[in-house]
C-alpha positions as CSV (number, residue, x, y, z in Angstrom):
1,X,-29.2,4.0,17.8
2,X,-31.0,2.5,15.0
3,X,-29.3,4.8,12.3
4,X,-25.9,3.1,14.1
5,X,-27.1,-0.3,14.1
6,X,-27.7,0.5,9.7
7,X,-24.5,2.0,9.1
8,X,-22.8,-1.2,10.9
9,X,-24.9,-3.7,8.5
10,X,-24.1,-1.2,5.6
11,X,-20.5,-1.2,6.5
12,X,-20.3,-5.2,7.1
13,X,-21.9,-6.2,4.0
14,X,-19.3,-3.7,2.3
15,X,-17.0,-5.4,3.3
16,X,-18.7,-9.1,2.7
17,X,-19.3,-8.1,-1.5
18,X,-15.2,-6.9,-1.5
19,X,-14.3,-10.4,0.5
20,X,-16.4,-12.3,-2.3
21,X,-15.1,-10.3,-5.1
22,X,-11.9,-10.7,-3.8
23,X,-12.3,-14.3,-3.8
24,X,-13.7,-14.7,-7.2
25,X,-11.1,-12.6,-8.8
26,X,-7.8,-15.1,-6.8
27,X,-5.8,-16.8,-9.5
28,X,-5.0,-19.2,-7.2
29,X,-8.4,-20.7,-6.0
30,X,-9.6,-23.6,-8.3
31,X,-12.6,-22.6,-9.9
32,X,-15.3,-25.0,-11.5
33,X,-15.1,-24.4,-15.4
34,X,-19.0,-23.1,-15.3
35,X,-18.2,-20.5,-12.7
36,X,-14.5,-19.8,-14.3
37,X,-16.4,-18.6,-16.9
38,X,-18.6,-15.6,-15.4
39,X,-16.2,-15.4,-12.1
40,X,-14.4,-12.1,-13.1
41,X,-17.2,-10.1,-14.7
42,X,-19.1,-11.7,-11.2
43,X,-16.0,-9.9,-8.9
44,X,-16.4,-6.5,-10.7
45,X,-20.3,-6.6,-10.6
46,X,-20.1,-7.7,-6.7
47,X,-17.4,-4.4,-6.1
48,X,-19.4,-2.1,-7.6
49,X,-22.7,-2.8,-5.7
50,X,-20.8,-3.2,-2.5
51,X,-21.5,0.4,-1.9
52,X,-25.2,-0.4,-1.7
53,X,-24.9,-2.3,1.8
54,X,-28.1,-3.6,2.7
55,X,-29.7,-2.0,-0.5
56,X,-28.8,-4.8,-2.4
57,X,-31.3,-7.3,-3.4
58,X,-31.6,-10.1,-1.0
59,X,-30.9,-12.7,-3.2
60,X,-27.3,-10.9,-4.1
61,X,-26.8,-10.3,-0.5
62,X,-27.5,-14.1,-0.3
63,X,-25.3,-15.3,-2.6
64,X,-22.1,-13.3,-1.4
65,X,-22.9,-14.7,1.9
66,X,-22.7,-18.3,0.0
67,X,-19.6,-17.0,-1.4
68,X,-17.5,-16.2,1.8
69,X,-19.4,-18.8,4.0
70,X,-16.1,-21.4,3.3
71,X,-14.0,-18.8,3.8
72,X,-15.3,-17.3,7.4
73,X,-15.6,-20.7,9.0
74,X,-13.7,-21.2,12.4
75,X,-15.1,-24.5,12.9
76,X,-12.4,-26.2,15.0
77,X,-12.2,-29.6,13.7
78,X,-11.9,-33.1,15.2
C-alpha cells in the first residue's frame, strides 16, 4: 500500500513539473521581462527532473507547485 500511495505522488508530481514546463514554455502567456528571460531554459530544466517525482528537492517541488497554483484553481467566483 505504501509503495502505491509513492508511485501515485511520483506519478502526480510528473505530471505537475510537465504542467509548469508547459506553462513556461506558452507563447501566448504574458511573461514578466525578468522571468522571460530564464522561462525557457526554466521549462527544459523542470521536464527533465520531472522524472524524479518526489525526489526532487523540496524547494523545486515548491516552486512548480507556485507555478501551476493559478492554473489549477476552481475557485467559483462571486
Amino acid at each position: 500500500m505504501r509503495k502505491e500511495l509513492r508511485k501515485r505522488t511520483n506519478e502526480r508530481l510528473y505530471a505537475d513539473f510537465k504542467q509548469a514546463a508547459g506553462l513556461l514554455d506558452d507563447d501566448n502567456l504574458l511573461w514578466d521581462d525578468d522571468l522571460n528571460a530564464i522561462r525557457r531554459d526554466l521549462s527544459r530544466y523542470l521536464s527533465a527532473k520531472a522524472s524524479l517525482g518526489a525526489g526532487n528537492d523540496p524547494h523545486l517541488i515548491q516552486l512548480v507547485q507556485t507555478l501551476i497554483a493559478d492554473e489549477n484553481d476552481i475557485t467559483i467566483g462571486d
